[in-house]
Backbone as CSV, one residue per row, in Angstrom:
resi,resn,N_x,N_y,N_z,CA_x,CA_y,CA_z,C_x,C_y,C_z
1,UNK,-22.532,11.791,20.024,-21.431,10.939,20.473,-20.237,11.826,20.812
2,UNK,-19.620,11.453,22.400,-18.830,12.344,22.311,-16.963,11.570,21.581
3,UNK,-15.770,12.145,21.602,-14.558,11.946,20.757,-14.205,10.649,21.903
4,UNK,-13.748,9.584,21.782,-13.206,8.614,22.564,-12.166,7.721,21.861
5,UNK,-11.078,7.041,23.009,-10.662,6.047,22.300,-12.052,4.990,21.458
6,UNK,-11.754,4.212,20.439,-12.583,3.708,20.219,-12.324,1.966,20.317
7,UNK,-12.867,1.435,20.894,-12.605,-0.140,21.716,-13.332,-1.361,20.637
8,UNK,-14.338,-0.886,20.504,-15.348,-2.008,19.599,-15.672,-2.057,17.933
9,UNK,-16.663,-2.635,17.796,-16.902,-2.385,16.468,-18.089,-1.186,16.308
10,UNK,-18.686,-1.685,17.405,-19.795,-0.607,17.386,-19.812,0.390,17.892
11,UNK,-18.953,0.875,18.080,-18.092,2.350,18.710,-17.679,2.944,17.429
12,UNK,-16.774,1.894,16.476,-16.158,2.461,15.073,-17.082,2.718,14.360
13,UNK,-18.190,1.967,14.249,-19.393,2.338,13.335,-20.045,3.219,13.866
14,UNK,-19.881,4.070,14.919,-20.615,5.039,15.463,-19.898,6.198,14.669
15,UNK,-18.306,6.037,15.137,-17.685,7.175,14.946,-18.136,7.170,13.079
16,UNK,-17.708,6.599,12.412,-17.604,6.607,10.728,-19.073,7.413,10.536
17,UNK,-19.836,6.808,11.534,-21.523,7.646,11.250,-21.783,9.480,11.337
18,UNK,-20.492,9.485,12.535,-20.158,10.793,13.316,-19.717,11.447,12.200
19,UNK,-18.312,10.933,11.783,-17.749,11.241,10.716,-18.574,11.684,9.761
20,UNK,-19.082,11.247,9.043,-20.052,10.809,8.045,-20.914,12.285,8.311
21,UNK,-21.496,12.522,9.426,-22.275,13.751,9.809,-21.403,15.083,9.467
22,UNK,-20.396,15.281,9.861,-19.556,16.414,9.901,-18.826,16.428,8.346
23,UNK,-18.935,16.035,8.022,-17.937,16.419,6.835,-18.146,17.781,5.741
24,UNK,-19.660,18.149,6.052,-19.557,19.710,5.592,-19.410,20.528,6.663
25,UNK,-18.582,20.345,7.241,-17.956,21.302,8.370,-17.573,22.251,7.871
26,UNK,-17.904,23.795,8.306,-17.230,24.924,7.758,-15.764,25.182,8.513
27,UNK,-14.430,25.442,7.926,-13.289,25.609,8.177,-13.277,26.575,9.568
28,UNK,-12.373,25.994,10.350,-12.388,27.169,11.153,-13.507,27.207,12.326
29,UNK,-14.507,25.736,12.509,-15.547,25.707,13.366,-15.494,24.624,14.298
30,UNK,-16.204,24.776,14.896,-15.912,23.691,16.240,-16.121,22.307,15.372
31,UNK,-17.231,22.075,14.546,-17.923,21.062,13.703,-16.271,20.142,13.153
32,UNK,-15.295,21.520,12.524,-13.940,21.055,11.537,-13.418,20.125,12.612
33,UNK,-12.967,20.836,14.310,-12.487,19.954,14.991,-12.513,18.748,15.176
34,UNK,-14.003,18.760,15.631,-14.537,17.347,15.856,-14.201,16.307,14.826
35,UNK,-14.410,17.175,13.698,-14.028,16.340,12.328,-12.935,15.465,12.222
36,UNK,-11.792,16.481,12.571,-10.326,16.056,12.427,-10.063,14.961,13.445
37,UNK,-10.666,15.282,14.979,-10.722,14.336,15.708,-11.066,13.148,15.888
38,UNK,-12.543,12.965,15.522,-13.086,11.626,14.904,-12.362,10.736,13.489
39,UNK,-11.935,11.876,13.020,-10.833,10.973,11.732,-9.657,10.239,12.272
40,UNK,-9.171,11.103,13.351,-7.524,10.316,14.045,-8.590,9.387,14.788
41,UNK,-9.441,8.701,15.334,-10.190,8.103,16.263,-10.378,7.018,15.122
42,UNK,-11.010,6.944,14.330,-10.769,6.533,13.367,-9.895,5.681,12.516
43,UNK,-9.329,6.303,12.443,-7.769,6.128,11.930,-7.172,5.580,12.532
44,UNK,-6.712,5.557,13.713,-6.393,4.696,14.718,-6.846,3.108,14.773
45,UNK,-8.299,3.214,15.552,-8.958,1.899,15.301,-8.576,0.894,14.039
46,UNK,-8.608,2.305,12.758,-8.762,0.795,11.846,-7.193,0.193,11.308
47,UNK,-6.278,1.078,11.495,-4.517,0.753,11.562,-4.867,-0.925,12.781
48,UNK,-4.653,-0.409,13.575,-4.770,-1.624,14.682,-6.013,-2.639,14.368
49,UNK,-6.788,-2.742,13.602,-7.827,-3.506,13.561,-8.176,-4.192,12.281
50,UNK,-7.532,-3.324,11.224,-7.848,-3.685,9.458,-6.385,-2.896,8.900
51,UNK,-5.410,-3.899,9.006,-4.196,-3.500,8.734,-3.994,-3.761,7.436
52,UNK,-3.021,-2.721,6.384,-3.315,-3.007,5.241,-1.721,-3.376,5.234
53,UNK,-1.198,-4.831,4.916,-0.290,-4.897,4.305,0.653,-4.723,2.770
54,UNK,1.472,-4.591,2.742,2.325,-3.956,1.987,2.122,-5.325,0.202
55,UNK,1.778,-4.490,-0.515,1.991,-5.788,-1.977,3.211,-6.889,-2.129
56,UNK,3.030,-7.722,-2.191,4.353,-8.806,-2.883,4.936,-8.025,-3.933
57,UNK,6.325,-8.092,-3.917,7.259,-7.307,-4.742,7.035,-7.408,-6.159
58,UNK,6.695,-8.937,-6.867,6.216,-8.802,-8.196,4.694,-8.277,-8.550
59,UNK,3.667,-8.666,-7.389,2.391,-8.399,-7.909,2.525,-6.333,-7.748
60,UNK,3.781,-5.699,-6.924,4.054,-4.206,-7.191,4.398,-4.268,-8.375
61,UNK,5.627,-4.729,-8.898,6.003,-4.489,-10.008,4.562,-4.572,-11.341
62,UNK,4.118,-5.797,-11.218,3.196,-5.689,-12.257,2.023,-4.545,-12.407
63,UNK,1.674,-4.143,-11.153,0.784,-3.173,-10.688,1.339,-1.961,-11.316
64,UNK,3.026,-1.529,-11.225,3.135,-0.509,-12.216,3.420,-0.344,-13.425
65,UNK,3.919,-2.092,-13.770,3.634,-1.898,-15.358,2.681,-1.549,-15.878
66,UNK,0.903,-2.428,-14.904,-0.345,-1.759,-15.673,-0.313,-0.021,-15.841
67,UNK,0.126,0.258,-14.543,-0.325,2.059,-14.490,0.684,2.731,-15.821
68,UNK,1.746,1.827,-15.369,2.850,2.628,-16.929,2.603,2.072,-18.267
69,UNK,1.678,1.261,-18.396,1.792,0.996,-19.758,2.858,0.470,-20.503
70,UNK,3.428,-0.332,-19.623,4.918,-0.973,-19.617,4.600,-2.275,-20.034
71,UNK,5.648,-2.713,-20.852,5.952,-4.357,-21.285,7.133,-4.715,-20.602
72,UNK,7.176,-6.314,-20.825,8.050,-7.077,-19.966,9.804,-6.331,-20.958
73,UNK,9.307,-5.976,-21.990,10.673,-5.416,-22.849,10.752,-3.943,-21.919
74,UNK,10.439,-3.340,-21.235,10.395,-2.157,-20.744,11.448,-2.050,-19.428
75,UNK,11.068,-3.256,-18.596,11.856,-3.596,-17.998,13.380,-3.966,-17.616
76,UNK,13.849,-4.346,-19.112,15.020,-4.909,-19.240,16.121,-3.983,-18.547
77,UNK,16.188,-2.679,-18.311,16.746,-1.759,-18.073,17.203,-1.723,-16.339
78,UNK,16.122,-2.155,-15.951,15.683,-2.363,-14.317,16.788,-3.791,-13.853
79,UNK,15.832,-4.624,-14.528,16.433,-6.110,-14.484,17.080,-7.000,-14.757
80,UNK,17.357,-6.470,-15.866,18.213,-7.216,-16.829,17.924,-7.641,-18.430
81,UNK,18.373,-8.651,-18.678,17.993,-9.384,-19.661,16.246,-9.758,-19.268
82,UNK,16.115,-10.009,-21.527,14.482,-10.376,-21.169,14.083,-11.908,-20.685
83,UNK,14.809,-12.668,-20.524,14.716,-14.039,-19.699,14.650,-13.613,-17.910
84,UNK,16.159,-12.752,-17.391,15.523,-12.441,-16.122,14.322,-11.949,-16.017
85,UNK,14.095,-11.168,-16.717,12.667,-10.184,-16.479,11.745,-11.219,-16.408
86,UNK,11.627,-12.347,-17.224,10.683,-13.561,-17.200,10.926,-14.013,-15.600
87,UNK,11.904,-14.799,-15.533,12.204,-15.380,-14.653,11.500,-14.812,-13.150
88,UNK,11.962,-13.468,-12.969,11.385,-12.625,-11.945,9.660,-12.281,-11.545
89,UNK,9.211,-12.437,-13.121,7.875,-11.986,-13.044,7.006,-13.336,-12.889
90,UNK,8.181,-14.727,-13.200,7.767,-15.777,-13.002,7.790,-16.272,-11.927
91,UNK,8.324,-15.621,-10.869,8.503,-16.315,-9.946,9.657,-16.868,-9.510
92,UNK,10.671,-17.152,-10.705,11.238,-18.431,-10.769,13.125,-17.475,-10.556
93,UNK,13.673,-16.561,-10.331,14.036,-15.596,-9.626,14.277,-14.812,-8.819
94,UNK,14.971,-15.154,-7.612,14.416,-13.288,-6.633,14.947,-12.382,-7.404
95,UNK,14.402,-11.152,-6.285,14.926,-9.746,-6.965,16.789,-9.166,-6.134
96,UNK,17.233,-8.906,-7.083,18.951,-9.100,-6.079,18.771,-7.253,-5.875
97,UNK,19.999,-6.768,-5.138,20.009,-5.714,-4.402,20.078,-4.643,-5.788
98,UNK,20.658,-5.333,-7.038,20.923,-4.167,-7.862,19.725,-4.072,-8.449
99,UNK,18.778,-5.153,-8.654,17.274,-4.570,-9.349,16.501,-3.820,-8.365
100,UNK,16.767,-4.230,-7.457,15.604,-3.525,-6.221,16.002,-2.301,-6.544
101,UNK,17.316,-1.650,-6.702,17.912,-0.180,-6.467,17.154,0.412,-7.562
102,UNK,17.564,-0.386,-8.655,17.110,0.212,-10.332,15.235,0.214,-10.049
103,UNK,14.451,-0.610,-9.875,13.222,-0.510,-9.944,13.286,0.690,-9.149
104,UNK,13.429,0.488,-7.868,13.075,1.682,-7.038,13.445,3.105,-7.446
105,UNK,14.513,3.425,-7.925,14.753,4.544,-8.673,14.185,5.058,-9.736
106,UNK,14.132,3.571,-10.765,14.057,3.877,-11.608,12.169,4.338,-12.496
107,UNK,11.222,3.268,-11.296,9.835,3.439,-11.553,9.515,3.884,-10.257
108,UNK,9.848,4.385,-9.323,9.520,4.573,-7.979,8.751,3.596,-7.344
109,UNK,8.838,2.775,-7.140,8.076,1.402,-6.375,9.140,1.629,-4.978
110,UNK,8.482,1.133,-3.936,8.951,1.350,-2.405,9.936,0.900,-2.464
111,UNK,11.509,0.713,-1.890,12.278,-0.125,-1.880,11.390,-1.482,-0.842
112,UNK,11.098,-1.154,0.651,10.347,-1.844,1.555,9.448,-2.405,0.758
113,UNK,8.727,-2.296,0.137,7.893,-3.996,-0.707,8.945,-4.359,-1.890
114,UNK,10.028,-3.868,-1.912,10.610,-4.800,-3.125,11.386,-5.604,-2.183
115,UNK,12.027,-5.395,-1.232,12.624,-6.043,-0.244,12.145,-7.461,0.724
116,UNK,10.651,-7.315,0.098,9.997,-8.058,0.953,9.999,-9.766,0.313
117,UNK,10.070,-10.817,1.337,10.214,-12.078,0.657,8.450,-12.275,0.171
118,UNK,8.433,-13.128,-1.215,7.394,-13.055,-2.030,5.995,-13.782,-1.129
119,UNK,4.961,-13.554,-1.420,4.388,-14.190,-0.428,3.655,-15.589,-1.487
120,UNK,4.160,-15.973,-2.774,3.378,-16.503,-3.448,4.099,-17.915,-2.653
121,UNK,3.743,-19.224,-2.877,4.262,-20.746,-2.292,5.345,-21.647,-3.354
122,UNK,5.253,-20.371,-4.441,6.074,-20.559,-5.265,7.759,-20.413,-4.861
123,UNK,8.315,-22.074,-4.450,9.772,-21.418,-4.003,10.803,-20.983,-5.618
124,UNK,11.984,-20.637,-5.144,12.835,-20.211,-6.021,13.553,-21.470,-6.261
125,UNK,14.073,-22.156,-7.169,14.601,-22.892,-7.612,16.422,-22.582,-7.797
């Protein structure tokens, strides 16, 4: 197969196969090129085709309490009091400009998904 835009599905499943072939490419060989090439070919297609959107700001937050080993008392620092911290993780809250700053600083979570309106159907009261 030669390097192409890639248009279909069965073009992408060619390339991933391509891919898939080259990956013990020795550094420095025509094989590496192709490699790198079929990856942006790749890469491309699946940005435009299987877009990964960004987490809802609480299901981030909770995502790094699991990785930190964090409790809703852990938080208080970020958010506030342990009722906001409820409130927020409940849903029942947005996040205002000074928690977004503190989370984001403070656990490194994106500012851009804390910024983002929640996607749950849960409105704010």
């Amino acid at each position: 197969m030669q390097p192409k835009v890639i248009k279909t599905e069965a073009e992408y499943e060619a390339a991933l196969a391509r891919v898939a072939e080259l990956m013990d490419a020795q550094p420095g060989s025509s094989d590496e090129q192709a490699l790198e090439l079929f990856a942006l070919l790749v890469e491309q297609y699946e940005q435009a085709h299987y877009p990964i959107t960004p987490p809802d700001p609480v299901e981030a937050i909770l995502f790094r309490m699991e990785q930190e080993g964090l409790t809703r008392k852990d938080l208080a620092p970020y958010i506030g009091s342990p009722s906001k911290v409820s409130e927020v993780l409940n849903r029942k809250r947005p996040l205002s400009l000074s928690m977004i700053r503190a989370l984001h600083k403070g656990l490194g979570i994106p500012a851009d998904v804390l910024v983002q309106e929640p996607r749950s159907s849960v409105a704010y009261s």
